[in-house]
N, CA and C of each residue as an Amber inpcrd file, in Angstrom:
protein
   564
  -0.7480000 -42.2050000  -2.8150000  -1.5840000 -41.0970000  -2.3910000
  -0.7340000 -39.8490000  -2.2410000  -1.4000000 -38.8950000  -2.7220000
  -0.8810000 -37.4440000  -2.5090000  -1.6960000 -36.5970000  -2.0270000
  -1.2190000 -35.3490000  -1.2310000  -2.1190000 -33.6590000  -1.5570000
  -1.7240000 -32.9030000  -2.0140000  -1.7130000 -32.0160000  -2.5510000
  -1.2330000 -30.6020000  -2.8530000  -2.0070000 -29.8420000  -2.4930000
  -1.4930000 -28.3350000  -2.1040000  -2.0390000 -27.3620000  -2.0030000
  -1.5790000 -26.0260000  -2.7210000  -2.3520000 -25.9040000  -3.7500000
  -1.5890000 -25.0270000  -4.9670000  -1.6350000 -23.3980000  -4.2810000
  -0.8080000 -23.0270000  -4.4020000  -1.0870000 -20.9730000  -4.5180000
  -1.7480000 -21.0230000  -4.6970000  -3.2630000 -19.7690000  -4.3250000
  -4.1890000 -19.5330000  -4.9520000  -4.1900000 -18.4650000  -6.0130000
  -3.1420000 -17.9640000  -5.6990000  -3.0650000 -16.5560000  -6.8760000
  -2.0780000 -17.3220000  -8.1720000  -1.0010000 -17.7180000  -8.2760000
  -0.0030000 -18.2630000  -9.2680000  -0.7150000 -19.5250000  -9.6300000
  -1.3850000 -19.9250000  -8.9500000  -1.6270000 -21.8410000  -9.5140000
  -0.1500000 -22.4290000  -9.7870000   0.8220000 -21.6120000  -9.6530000
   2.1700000 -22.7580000  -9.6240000   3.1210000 -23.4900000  -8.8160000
   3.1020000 -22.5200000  -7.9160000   3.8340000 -23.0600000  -6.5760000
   2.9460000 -23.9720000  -5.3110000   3.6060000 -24.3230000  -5.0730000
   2.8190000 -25.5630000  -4.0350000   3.4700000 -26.3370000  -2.9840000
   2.8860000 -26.8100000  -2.2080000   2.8090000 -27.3470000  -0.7150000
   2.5340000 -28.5430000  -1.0770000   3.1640000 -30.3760000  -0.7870000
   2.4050000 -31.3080000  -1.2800000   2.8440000 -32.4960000  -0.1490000
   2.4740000 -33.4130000  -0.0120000   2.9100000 -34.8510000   0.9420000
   2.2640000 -35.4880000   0.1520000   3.9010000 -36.3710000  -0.0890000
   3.7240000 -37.3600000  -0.9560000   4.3590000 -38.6040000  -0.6740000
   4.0110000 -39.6730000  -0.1570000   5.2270000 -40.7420000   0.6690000
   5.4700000 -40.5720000   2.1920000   4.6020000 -39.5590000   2.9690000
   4.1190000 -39.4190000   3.9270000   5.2420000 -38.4820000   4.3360000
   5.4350000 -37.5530000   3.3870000   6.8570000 -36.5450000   3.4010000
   6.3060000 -35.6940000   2.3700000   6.5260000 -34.0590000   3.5350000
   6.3860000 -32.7310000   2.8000000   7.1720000 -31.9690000   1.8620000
   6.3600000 -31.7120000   0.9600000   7.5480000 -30.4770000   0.4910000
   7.1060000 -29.2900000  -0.2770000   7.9640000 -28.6870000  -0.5620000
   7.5290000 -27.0320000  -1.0050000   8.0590000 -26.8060000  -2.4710000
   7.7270000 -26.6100000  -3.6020000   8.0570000 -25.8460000  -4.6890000
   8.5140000 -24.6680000  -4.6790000   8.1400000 -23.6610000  -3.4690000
   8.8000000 -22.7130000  -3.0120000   8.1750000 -22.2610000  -1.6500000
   8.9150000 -21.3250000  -1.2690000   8.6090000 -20.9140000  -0.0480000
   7.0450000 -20.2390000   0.2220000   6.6080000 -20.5290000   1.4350000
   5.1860000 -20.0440000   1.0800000   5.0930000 -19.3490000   2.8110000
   3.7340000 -18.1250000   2.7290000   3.9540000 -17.2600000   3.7870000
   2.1200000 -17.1510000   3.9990000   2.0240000 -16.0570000   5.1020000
   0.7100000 -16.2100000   5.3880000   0.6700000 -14.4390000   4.6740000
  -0.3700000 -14.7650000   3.9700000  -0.6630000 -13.1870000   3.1890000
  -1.9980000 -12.6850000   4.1070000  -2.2850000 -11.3090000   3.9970000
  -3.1870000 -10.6360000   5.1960000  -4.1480000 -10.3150000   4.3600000
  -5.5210000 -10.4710000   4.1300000  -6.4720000 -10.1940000   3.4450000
  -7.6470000  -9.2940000   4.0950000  -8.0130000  -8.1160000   4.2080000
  -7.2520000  -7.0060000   3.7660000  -5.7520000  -6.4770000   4.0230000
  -5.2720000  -6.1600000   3.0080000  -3.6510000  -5.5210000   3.1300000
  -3.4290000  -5.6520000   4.6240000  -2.7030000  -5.9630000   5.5180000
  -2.5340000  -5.7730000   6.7490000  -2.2560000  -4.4290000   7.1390000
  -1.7000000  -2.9680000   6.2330000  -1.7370000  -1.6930000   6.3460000
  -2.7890000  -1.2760000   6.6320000  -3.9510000  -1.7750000   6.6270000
  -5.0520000  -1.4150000   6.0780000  -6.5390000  -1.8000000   7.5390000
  -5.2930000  -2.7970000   8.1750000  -6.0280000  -3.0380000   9.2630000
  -6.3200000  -4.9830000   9.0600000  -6.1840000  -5.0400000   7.5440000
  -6.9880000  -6.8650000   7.6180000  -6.2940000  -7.8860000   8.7520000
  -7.0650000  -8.7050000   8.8060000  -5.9370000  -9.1420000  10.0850000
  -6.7180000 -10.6870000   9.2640000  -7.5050000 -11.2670000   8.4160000
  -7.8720000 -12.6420000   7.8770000  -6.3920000 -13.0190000   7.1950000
  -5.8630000 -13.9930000   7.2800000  -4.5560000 -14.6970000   6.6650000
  -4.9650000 -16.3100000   5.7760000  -4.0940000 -16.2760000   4.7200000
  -4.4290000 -17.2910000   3.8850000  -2.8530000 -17.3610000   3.3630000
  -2.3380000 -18.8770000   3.1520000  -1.4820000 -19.2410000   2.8790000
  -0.7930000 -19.0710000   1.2980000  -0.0280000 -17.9970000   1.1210000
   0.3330000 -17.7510000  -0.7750000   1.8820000 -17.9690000  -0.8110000
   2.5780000 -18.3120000  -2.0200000   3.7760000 -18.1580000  -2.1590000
   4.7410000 -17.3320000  -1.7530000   5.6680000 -17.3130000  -0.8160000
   5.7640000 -15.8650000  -1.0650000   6.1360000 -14.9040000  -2.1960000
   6.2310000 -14.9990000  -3.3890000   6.8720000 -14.5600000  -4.3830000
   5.2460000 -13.5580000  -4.7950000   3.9950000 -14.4530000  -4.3300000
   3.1080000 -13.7290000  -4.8690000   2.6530000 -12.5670000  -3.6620000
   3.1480000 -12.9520000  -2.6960000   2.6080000 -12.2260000  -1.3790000
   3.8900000 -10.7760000  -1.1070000   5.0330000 -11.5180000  -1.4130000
   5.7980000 -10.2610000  -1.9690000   5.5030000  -9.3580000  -3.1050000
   5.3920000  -9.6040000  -4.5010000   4.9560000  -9.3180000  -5.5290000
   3.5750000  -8.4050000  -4.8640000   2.5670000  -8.4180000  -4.2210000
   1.3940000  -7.8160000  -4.2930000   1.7440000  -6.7080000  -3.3330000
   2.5960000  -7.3610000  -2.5210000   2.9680000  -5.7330000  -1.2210000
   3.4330000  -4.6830000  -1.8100000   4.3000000  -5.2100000  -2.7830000
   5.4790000  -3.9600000  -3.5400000   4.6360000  -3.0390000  -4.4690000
   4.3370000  -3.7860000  -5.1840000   3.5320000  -3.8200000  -6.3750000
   2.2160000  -2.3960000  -6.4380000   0.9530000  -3.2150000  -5.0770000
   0.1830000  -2.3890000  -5.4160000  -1.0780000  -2.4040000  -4.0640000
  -0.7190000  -2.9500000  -3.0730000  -1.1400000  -3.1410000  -1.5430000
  -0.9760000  -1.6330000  -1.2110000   0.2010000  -0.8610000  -1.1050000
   0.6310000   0.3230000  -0.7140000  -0.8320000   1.5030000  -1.5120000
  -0.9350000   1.0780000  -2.2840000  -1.7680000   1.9580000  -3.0360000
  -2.9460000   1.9690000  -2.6160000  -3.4060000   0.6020000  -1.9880000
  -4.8130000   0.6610000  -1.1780000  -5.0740000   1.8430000   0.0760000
  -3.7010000   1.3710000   0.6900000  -3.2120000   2.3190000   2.1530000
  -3.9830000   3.7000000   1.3750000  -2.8200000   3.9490000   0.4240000
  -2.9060000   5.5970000   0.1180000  -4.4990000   6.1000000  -0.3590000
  -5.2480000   4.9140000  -0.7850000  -6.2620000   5.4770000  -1.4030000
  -7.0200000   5.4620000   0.4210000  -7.5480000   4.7340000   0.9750000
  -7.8270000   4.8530000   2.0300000  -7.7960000   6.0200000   3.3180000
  -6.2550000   6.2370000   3.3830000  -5.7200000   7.5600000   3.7450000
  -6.2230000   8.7200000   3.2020000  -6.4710000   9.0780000   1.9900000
  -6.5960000  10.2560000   1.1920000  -8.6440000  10.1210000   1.3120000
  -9.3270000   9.0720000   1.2980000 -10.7560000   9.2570000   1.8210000
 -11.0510000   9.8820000   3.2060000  -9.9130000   9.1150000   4.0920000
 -10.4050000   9.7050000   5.4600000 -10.0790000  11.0420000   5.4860000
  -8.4750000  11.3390000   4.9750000  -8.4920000  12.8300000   4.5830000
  -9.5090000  13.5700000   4.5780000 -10.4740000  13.3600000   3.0950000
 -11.4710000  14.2060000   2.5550000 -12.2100000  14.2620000   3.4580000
 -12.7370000  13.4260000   4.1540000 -13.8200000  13.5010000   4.6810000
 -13.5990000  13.6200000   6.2430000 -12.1510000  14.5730000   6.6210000
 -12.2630000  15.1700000   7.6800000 -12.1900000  14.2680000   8.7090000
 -11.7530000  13.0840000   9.1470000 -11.5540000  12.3270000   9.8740000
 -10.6340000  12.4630000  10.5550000 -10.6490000  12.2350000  11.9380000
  -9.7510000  13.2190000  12.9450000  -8.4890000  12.3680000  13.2970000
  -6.8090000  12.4870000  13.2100000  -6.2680000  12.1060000  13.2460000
  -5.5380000  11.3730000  11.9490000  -5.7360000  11.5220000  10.6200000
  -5.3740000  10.9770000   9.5340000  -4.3040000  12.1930000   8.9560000
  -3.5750000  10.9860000   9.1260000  -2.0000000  12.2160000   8.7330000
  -1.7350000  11.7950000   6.7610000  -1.5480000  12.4310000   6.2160000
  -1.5940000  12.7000000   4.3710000  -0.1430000  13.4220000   4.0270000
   0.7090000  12.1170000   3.3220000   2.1850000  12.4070000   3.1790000
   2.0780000  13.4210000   1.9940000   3.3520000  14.0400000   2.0240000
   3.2730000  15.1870000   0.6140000   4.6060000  15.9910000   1.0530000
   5.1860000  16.6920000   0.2360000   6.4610000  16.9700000  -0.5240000
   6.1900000  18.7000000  -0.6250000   6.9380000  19.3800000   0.2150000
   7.0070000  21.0330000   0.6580000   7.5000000  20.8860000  -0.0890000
   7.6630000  22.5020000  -0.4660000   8.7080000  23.1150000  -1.3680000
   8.8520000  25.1690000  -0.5030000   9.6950000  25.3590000   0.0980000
   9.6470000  26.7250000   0.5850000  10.4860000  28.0360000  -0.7650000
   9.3810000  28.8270000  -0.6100000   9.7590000  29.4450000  -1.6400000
  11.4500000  30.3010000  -1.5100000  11.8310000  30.1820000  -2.9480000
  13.5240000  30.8070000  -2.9720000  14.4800000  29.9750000  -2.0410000
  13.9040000  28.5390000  -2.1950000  15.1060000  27.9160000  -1.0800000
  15.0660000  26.1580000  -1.9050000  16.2600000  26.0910000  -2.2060000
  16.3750000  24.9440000  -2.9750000  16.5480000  23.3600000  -1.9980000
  15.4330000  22.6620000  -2.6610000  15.4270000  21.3490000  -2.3630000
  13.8900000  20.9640000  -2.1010000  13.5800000  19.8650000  -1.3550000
  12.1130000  19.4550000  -1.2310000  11.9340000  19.1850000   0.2410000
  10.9430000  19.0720000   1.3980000  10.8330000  18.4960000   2.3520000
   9.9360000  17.5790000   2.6060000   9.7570000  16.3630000   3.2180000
   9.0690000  15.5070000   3.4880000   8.0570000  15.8930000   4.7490000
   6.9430000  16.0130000   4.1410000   5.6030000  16.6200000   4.5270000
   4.5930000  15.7600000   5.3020000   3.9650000  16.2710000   6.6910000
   2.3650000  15.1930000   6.3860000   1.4270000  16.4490000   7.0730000
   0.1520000  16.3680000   6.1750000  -0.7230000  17.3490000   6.1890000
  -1.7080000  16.4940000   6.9620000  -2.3330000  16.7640000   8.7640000
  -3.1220000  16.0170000   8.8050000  -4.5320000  17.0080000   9.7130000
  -5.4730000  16.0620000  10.4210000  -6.6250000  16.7420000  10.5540000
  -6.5800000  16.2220000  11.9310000  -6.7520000  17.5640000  12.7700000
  -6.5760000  17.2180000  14.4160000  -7.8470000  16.8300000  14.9590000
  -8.1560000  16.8990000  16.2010000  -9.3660000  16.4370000  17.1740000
 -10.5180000  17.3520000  16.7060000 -10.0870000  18.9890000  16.6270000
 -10.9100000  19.8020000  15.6190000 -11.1170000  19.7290000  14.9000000
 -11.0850000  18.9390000  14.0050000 -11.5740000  19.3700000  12.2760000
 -10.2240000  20.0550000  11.7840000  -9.1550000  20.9860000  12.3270000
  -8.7180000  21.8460000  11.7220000  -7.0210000  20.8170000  11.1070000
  -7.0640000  21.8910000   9.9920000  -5.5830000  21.3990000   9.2060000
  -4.3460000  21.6570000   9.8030000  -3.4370000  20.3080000  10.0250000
  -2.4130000  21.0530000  10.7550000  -0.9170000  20.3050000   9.3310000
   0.1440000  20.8410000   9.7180000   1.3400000  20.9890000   8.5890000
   2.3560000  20.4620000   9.5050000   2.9500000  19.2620000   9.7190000
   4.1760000  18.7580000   9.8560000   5.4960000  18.5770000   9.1420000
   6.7600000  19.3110000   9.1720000   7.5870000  18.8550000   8.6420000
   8.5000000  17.7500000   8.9750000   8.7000000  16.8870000   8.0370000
   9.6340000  16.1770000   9.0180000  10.9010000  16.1360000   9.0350000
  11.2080000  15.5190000  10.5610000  12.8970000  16.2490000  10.9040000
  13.7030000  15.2850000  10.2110000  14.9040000  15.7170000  10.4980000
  16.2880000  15.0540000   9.2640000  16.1310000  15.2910000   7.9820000
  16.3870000  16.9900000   7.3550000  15.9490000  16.9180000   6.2490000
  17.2100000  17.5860000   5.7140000  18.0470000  17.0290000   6.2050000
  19.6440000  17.7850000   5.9130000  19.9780000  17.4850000   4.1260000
  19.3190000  15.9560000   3.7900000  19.5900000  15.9230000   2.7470000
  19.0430000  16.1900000   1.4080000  17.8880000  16.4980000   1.5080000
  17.2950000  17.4620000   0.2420000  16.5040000  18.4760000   0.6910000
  16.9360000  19.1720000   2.0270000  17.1260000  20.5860000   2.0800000
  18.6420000  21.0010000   2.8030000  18.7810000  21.9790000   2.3260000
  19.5790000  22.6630000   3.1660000  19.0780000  23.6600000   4.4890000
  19.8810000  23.8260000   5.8160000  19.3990000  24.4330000   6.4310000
  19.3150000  25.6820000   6.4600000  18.4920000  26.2870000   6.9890000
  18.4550000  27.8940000   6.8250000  19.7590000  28.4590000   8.2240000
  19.5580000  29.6800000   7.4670000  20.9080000  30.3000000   8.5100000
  20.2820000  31.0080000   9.3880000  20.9670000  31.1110000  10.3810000
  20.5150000  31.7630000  11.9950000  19.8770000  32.6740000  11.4290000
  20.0840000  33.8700000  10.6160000  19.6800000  34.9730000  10.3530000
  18.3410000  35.0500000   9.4310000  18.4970000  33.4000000   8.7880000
  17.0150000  33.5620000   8.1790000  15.7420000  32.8370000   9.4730000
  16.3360000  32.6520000  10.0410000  15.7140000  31.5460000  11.4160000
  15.0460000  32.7130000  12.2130000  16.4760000  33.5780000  12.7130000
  16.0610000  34.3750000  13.3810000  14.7210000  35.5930000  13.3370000
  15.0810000  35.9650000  11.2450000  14.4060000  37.3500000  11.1030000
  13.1610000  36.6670000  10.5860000  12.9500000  35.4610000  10.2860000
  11.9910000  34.6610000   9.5230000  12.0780000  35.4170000   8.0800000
  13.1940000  35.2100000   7.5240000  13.3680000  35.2590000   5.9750000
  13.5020000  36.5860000   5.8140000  14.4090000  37.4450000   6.5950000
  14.5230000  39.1740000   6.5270000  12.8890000  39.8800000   6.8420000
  12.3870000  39.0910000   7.3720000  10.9730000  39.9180000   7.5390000
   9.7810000  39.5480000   6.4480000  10.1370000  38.7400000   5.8570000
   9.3380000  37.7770000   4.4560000   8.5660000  36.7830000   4.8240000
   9.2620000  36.0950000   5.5550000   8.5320000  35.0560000   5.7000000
   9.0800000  33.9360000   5.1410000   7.9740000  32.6170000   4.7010000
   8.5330000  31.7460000   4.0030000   7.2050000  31.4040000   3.1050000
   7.0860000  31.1740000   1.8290000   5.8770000  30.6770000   1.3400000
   5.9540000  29.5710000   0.8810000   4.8970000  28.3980000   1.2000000
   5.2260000  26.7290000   1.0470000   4.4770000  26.2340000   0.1600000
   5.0510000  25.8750000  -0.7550000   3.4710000  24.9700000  -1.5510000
   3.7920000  23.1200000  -1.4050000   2.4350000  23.0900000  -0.6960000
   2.3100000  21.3270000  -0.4580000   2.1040000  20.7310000  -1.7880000
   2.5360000  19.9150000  -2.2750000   2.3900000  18.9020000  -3.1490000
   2.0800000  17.6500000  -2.6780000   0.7910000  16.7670000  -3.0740000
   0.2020000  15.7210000  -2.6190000   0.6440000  14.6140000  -3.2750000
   1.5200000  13.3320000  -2.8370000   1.7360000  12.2150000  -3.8190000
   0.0210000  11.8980000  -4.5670000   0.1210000  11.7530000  -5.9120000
  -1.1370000  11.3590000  -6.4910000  -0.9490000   9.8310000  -6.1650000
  -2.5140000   9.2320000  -5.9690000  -2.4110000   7.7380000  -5.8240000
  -3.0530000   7.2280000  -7.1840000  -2.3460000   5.6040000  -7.2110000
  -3.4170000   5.0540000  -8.9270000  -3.5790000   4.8530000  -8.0590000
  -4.9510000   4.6320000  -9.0000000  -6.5290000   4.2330000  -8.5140000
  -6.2450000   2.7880000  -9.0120000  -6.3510000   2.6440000 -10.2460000
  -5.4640000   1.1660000 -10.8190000  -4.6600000  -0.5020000 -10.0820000
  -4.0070000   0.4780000  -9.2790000  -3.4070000  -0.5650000  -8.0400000
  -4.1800000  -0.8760000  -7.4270000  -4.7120000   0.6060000  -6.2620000
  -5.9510000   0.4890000  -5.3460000  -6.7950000  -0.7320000  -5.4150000
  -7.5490000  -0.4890000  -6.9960000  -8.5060000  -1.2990000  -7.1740000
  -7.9650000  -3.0320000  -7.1660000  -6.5170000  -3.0940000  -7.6010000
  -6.3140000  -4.4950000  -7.8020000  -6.0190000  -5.1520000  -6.1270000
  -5.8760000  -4.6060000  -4.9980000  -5.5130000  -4.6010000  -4.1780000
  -7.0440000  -5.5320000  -3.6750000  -7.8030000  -4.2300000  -3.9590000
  -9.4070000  -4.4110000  -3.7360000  -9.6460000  -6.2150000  -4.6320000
  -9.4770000  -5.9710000  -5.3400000  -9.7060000  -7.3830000  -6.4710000
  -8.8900000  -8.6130000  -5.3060000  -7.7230000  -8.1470000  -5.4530000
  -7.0150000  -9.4510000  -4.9430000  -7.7840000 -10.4240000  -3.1650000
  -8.3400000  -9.0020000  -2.1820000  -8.8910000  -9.0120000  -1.3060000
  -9.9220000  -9.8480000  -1.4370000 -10.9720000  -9.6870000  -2.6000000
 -12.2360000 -10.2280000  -2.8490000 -11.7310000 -11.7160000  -3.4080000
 -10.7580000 -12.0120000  -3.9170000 -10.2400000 -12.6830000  -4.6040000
  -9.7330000 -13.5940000  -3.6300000  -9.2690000 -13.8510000  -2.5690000
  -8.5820000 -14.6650000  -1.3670000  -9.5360000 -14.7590000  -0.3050000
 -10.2930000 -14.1060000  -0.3060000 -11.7080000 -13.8980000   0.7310000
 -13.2450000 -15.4120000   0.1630000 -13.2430000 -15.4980000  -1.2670000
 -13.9360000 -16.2010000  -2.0540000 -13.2540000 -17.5420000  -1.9480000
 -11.7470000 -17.0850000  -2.4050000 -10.8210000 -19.1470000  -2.0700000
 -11.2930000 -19.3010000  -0.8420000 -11.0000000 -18.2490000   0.6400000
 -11.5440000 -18.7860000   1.5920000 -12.8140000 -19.5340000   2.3610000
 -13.7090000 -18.8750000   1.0680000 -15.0500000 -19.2050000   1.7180000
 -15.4870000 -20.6950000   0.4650000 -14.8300000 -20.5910000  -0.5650000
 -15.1460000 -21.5690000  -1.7050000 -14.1030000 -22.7170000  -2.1410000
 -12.6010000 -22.3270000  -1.6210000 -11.5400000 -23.0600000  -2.5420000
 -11.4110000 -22.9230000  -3.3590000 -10.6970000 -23.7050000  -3.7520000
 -10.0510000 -24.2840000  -5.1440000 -11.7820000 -24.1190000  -6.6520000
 -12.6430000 -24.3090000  -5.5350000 -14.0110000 -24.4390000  -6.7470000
 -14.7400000 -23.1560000  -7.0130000 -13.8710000 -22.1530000  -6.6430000
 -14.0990000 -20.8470000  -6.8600000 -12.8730000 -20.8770000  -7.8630000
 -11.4540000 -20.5210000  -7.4170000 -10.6360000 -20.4190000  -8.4090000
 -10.3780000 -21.0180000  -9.4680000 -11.3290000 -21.9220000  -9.8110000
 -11.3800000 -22.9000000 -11.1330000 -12.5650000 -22.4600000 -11.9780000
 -13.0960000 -21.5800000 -11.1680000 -14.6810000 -20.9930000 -12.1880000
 -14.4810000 -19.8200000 -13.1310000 -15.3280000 -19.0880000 -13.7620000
 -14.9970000 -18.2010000 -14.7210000 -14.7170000 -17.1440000 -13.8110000
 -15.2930000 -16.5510000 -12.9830000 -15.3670000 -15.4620000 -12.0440000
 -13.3340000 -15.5880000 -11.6390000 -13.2260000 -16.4730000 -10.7770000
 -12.0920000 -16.9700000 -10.0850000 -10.7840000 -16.8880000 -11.5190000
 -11.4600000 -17.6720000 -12.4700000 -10.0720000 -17.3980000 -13.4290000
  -9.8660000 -15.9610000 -14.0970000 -10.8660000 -15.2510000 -14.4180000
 -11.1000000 -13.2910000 -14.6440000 -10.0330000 -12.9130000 -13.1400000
 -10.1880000 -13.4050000 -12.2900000  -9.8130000 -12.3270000 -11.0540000
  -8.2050000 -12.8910000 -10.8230000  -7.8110000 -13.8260000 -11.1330000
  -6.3170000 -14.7460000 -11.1710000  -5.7970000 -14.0690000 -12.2520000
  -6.2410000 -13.8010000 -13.3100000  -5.6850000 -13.4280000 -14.8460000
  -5.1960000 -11.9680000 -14.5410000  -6.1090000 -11.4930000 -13.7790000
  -6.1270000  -9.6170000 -13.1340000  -4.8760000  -9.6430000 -12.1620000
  -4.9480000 -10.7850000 -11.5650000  -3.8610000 -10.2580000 -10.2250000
  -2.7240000 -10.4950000 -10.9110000  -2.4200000 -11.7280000 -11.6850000
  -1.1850000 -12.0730000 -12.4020000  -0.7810000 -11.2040000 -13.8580000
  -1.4360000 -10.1350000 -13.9270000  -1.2220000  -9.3540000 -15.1440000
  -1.0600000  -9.8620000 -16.7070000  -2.0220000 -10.8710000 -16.4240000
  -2.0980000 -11.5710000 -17.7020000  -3.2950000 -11.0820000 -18.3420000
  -4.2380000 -10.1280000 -17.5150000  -5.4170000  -9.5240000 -18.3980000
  -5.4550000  -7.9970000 -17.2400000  -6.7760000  -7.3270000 -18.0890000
  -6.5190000  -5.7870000 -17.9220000  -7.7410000  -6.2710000 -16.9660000
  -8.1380000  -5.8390000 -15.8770000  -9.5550000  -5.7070000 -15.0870000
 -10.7650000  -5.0910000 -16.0410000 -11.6390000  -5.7700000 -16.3500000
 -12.6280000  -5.5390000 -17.7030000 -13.4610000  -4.2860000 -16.5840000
């Protein structure tokens, strides 16, 4: 007598007792379904190679797409990373553009930026740029949508093993959405 308990995303790695003794094909972790960035707090047992693989990959991209909705739609307290640039002054600063208790837009720079800016001198500090000023243009990291969505896929995708098993991931639906996460097909 045996069990196994295969990955649900790889179908290769596995968990098994066999001889009344466990063992692992590889290391395996509890993955957070939704992204745990994201708030999911449901956990299901994946390799870690696939639970690593999906954080790096394209989890982050859910965050950002998420972030950049509440953005739009004015949601109070949602801070939106992005990349200053002050005019006639070489280098970039690490930015977050967010939306206060008012509705209104507020501009954070962030500190320690010794290394891709340089600092300004007392005299430009002091006169605020000889009497100029400073002019900033925000640049917004663009998010794929691409990731986002596979993030979204993979979610629906570990949410279905949970509620179906193994007799979901063996169906046509389940093998389309395995083929998607493992980049063995394009999301139709």
């Amino acid at each position: 007598e045996h069990l196994a308990y295969l990955c649900p995303i790889c179908l290769e790695n596995c968990i098994y007792w066999e001889n009344k003794k466990i063992g692992c094909s590889a290391p395996f972790s509890l993955d957070h379904y939704p992204p745990q960035n994201v708030g999911g707090t449901s956990e299901l047992l994946v390799c870690e190679s696939c639970n690593n693989i999906a954080g790096h990959a394209y989890e982050n991209s859910f965050k950002e797409t998420v972030v950049k909705e509440a953005f739009n739609r004015n949601v109070p307290n949602v801070q939106l990373r992005a990349r200053s640039d002050l005019d006639k002054v070489k280098g970039w600063l690490h930015t977050n553009v967010g939306i206060s208790e008012d509705g209104s837009k507020t501009v954070q720079i962030a500190p320690n930026q010794e290394q891709r800016f340089p600092k300004l001198t007392e005299e430009e500090n002091a006169t605020n740029n000889y009497g100029q000023g400073f002019k900033m243009q925000i640049r917004f990291t663009q998010v794929n949508d691409q990731k986002a969505m596979k993030a979204i896929l993979k979610t629906a995708y570990l949410y279905c093993f949970d509620c179906w098993g193994y007799d979901f991931i063996f169906s046509f639906a389940g093998e389309l959405f395995g083929d998607v996460l493992c980049d063995k097909k394009d999301y139709p």
